[in-house]
N, C-alpha and C positions, 0 to 999 in steps of 0.2 A: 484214793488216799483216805484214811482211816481218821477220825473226827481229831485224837490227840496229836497226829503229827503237825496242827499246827503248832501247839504250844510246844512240843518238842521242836520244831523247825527253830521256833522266834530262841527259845534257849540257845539252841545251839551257835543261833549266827548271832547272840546278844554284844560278846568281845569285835566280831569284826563291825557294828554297827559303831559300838564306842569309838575305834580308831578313826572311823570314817569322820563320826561327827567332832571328835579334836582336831583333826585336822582341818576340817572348816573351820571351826572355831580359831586357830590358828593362821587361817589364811586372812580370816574376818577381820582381826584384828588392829588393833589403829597400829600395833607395832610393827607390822608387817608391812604397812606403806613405806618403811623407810628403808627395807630390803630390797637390795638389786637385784636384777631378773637372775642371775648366777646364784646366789645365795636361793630364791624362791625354788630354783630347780632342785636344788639340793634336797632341800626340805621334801617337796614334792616325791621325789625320787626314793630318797629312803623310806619315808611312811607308808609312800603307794605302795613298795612292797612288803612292807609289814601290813599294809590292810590285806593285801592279794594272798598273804602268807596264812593270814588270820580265816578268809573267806575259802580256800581251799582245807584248812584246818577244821573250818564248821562243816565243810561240805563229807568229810572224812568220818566225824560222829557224828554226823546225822545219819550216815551208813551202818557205821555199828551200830545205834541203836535199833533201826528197822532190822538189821539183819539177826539182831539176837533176838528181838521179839518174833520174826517170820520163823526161827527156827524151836523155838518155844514152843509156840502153836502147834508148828510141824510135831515134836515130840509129846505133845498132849492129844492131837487126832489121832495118834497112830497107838496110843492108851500107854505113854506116860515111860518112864527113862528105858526100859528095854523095846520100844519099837522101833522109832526113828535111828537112823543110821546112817555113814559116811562109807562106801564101799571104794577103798584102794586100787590100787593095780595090781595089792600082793594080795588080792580078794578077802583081805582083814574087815570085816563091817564095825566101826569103830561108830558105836553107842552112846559115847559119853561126853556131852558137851561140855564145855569151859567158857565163860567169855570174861573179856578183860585183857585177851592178850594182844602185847603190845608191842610194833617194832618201829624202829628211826627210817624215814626216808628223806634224803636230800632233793630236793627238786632247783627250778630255777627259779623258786620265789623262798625260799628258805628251806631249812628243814622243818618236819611235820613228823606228825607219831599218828602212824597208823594202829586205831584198835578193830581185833577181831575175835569170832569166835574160833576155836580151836573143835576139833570130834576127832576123841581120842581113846586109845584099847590096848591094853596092856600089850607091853614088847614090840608096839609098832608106831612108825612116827607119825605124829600129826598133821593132820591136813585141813587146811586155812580154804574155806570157800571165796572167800572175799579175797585174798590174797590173786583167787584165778580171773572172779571177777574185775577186780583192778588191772589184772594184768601186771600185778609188780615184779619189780628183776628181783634176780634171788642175793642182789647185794644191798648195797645201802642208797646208790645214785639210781634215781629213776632215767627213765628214756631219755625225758627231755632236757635232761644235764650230760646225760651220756652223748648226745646229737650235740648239744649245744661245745661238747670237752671237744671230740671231732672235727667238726669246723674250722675250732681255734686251735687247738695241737696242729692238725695238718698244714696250717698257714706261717706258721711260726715256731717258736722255742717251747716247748711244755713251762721253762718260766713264764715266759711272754701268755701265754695260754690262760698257765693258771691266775694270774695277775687280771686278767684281759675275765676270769670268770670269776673271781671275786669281785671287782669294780661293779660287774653286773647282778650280782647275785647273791654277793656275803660271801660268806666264808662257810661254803657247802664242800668243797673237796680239797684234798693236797696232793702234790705234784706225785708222790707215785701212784694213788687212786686214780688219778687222771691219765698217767701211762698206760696202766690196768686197764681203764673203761676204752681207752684207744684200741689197743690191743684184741679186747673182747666183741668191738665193734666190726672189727672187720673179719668175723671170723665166718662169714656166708658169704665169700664173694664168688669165691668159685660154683659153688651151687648155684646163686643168683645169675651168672653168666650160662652157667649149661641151659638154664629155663630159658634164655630166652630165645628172641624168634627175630633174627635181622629182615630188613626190609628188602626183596628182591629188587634185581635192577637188572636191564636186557643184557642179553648178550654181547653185547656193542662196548658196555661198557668196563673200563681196566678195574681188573681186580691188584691191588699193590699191597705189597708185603715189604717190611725192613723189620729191622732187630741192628740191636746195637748194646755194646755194654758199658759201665760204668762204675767207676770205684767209690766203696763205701769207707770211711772212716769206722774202724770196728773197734771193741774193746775187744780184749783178748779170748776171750771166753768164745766171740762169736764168729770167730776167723775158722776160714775151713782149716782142715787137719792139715795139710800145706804149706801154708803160709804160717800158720802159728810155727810151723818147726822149724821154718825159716827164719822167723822171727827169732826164736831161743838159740838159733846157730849164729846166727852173725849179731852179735852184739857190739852196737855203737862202739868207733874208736874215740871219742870225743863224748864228753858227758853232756854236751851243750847242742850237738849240732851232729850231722851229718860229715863224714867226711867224703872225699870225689868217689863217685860207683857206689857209692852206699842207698841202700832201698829200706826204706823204716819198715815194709811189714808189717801195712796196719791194715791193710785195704781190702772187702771181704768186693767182689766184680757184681754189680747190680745186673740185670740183661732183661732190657725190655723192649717191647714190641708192639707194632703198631698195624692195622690192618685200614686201608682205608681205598674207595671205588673214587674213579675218575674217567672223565671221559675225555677219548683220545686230542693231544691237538697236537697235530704235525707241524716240524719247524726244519728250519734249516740253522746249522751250524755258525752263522752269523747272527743266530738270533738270541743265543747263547753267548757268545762272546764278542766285544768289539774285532776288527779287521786290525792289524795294521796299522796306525794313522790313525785311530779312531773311526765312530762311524758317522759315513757320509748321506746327503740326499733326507728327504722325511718322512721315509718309509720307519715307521716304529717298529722294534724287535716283535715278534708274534712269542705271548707267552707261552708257557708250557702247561701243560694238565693242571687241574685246579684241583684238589684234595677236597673229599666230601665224606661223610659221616663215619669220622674217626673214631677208629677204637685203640684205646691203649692199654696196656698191659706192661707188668713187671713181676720181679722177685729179688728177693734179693737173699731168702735163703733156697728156693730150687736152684737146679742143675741146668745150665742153656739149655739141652736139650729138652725140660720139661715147658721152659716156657717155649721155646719152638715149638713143639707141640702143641699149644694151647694155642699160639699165633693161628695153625694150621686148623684147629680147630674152629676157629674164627671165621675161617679164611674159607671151608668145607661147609659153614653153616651159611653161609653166603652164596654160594655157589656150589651145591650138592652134587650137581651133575657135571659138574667141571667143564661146564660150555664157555665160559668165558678166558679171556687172556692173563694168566697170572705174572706178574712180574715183579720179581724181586731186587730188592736195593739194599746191596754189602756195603760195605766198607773197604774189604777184601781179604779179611780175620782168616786165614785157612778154616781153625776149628769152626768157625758160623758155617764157614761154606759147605763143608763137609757134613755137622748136621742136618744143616737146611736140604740138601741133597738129598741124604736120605730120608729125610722125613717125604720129605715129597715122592720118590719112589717107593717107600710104604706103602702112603696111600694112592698111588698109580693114576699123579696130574703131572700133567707137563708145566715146568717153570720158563721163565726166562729170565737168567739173571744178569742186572748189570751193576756193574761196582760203579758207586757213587764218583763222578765227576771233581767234585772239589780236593776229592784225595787226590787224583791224578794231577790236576793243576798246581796242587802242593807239592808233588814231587819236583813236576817243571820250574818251580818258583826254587826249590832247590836246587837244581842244576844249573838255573840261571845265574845264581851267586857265585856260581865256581867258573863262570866265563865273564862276569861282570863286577867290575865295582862296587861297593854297596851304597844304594842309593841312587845308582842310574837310572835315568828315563828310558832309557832304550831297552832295558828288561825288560819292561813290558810287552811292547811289541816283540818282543822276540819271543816270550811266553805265549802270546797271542797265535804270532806264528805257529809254533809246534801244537799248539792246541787245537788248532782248525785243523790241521793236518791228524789229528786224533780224533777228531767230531766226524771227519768224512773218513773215516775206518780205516786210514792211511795208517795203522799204528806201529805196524815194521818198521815202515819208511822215517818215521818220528824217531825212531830208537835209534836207527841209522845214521841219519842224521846229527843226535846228540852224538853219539860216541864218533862219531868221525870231527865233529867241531871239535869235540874237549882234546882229541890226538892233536888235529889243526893246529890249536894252539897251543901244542906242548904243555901241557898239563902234567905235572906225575902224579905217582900213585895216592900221594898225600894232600893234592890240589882237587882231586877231581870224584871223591867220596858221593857227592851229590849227585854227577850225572851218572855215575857206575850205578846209584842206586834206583835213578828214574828209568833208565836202562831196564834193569831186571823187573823192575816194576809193570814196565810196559809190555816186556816178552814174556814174564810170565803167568800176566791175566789177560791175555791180548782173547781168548774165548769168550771174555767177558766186559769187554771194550770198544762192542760195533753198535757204537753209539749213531752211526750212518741210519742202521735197521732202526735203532729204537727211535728217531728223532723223523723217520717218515710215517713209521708208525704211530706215533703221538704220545708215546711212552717218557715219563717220567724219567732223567735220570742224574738226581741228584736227592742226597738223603737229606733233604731239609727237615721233614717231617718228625723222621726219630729223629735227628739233632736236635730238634730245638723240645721233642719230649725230654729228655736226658737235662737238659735244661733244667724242665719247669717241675720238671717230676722228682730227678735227684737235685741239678745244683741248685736251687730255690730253697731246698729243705732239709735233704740229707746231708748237705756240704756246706751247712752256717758254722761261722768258724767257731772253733771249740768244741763242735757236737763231734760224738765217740760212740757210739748205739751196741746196742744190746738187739740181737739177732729178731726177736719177736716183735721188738717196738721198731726197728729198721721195717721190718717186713710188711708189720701193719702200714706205719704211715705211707710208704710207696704204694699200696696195692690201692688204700684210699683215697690219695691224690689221682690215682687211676681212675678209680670209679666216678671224682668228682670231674675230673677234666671232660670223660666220655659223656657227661652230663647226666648220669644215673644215678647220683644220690638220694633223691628223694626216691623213685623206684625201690631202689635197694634197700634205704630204712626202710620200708610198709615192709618186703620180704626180710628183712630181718629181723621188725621186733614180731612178725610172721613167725618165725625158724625160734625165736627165744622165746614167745609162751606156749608154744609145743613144747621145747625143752621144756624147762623150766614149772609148769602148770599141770598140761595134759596129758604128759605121761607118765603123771601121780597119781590120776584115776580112772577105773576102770569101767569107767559108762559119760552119762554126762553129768555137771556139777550140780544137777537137783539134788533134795534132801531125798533120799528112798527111804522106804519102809521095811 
């Protein structure tokens, strides 16, 4: 360090010294004993960061200054205004320095005015060395308001957010700048996903795949081409409300997916549901497969089939050689199942899929209402019944059974809607109902997994009431409720403000950011 940068240093940081020492003085105070610990916070709180505000402000010229004297220098070794230079990426060697220039940055201790030199050549634009050195974005919120917007957008309302980043920080951003930094934050996740490298796991153990989809609240704008024209064809009979059969046509289908390794636990069919009567003796049920290093995923403006792919993708980087058992968990959506199909005969792995359990239970629970009273105790065990009878792969015999009861009891055509439909329910995914196989095998088969992502990923966030989303801010904040739940956030900033001083920096110049000659 050169003899004058200290009395430049002590200038520079002479304002955040002042703060610091009023504030003592202020805590010192005889009138300060008579403030309550609330009140002393307060006080604390705001000055701390106006000192913190002050202390990164001196820390900012004291840069500019060394940096316009080190380039000084540079232009005086190299014998004065036509040697030193700034070489572009349009290979412009721009000659002429400027210092003085001045831009606003918001941070999370206030805003600050970054000064810098400029090296600059007729017809071409300027290029800020310090600007690469700092690493600043090319708008006005730095990283760590950008990270800090994220956080709280993804958790809550963009009101709630921006309120929740004022209280901390001032009055640094407004609610559509904070959309924006959303939005532009998540715009490497796909990238950050293909780098990476999952954790192998034996052959032994289950590879699990589900998908499921979920409806968004959209504004008009961000409705597929579909539903918008449906929307403009049936217009409300009632200015206030829906009328009966009527579908508002707001809803853009989210479809996400989950990939996650478990290792087998074989059960029996009672272990699953009680018997009859309840269960006897104190043999406790044997759980099922336990879910381990989840990954999630969504979209809410691609196509099922892209995020099914990407699931697959997952799902291939885990198991390359397709040694292990893959087993899928529907719903029982035709369109899933049909993609899901063929993505997997694309890439030529054997699936196993089995439709999630609690759907089927739902149908049973419906059919039971049309042979019982509402509110009888004895639906259950009679639900119970047919359902064991469908755990041990009996599922003909189930279907048989129901439609022969519902005849039994004389039912007609307008009583018996429920078992006609757990009927067809039953015979016509019975391929995908030998829950006997899956449950010796130790296979997983109920969609707990995506359910309760759909949960925490759309209804948590995208479903607070009153929200209406715009296709890019829907899109953002699911993708990064993804990244944070998969636990990858921090990962994925380092590769993100990664991917944006590349953008943004170093492919404005064409070598490295030293001064040349």
């Amino acid at each position: 360090m050169e003899p004058y940068d200290t009395a430049v240093m002590a200038d520079c940081f002479a304002s955040a010294k002042d703060t610091f020492n009023c504030l003592i003085r202020q805590l010192a105070d005889p009138a300060a004993a008579a403030l309550s610990h609330d009140l002393l916070e307060d006080l604390v709180a705001e000055q701390g960061r106006e000192l913190l505000r002050r202390l990164l402000q001196a820390h900012l010229d004291l840069r500019a200054m060394r940096e316009r004297r080190a380039a000084l220098r540079a232009r005086r070794g190299a014998g004065g205004a036509g040697g030193a230079g700034m070489i572009g990426v349009d290979e412009v060697v721009r000659r002429r320095l400027e210092s003085g220039h001045h831009r606003q940055l918001a941070t999370i201790v206030g805003t600050v005015t970054v000064t810098r030199c400029a090296w600059r050549a007729p017809g071409a634009a300027n290029l800020y060395p310090a600007d690469a050195a700092l690493s600043l974005p090319a708008g006005r919120h730095s990283a760590g308001l950008a990270r800090l917007a994220v956080r709280e957008a993804v958790r809550g309302s963009f009101d709630a957010a921006k309120a929740a980043i004022t209280s901390r920080c001032g009055p640094v951003i407004g609610k559509r700048q904070l959309e924006e930094a959303v939005v532009a934050a998540a715009a490497d996740i796909d990238a950050f996903y293909a780098q990476q490298i999952p954790l192998p796991c034996t052959a032994e153990e289950l590879l699990v795949i589900s998908v499921d989809g979920k409806g968004v609240v959209m504004r008009p704008e961000g409705l597929r081409p579909a539903t918008r024209q449906a929307a403009e064809r049936h217009r409300a009979t009632f200015r206030t409300r829906l009328a009966s059969g009527e579908k508002p046509c707001r809803k853009r289908m989210a479809m996400l997916g989950v990939v996650y390794d478990a290792v087998p636990a074989p059960r029996r069919g009672h272990d699953v549901i009680a018997v009859p009567g309840g269960r006897s003796g104190d043999r406790p049920a044997r759980s099922g497969p336990a879910a381990r290093s989840k990954w999630l995923c969504g979209s809410v403006s691609a196509d099922p089939g892209e995020v099914i792919a990407k699931v697959f993708d997952q799902a291939e980087a885990r198991d390359p050689r397709h040694a292990r058992t893959w087993v899928v968990l529907i719903d029982g959506a035709r369109h899933q199942l049909g993609l899901i199909r063929a993505e997997a005969a694309r890439r030529g792995v054997a699936i196993h899929i089995v439709i999630d359990v609690i759907h089927v239970l739902e149908y049973l629970w419906k059919a039971a209402w049309c042979l019982h009273a509402g509110g009888d105790p004895v639906a259950e065990d009679w639900v119970a019944a047919h359902a064991l009878s469908v755990l041990a792969g009996r599922v003909e015999d189930a279907a048989a059974a129901l439609d022969a009861q519902a005849t039994a009891a004389g039912l007609g055509p307008g009583r018996r809607g429920g078992v006609d439909a757990a009927v067809r329910y039953l015979r016509g995914n019975a391929a995908f109902l030998r829950y006997d196989e899956a449950l010796v095998a130790g296979w997983p088969i109920a969609t707990g997994v995506i359910e309760g992502a759909c949960r925490h990923l759309v209804n948590d966030r995208l479903d607070i009431t009153g929200a209406r989303w715009g296709l890019a801010g829907a899109e953002a904040v699911l993708t990064l409720r993804a990244v944070i739940a998969n636990g990858d956030f921090d990962a994925y900033w380092r590769f993100h403000r990664a991917q944006e001083h590349r953008r943004v920096h170093q492919t404005r110049y064409q070598a490295a950011l030293d001064l040349t000659a």
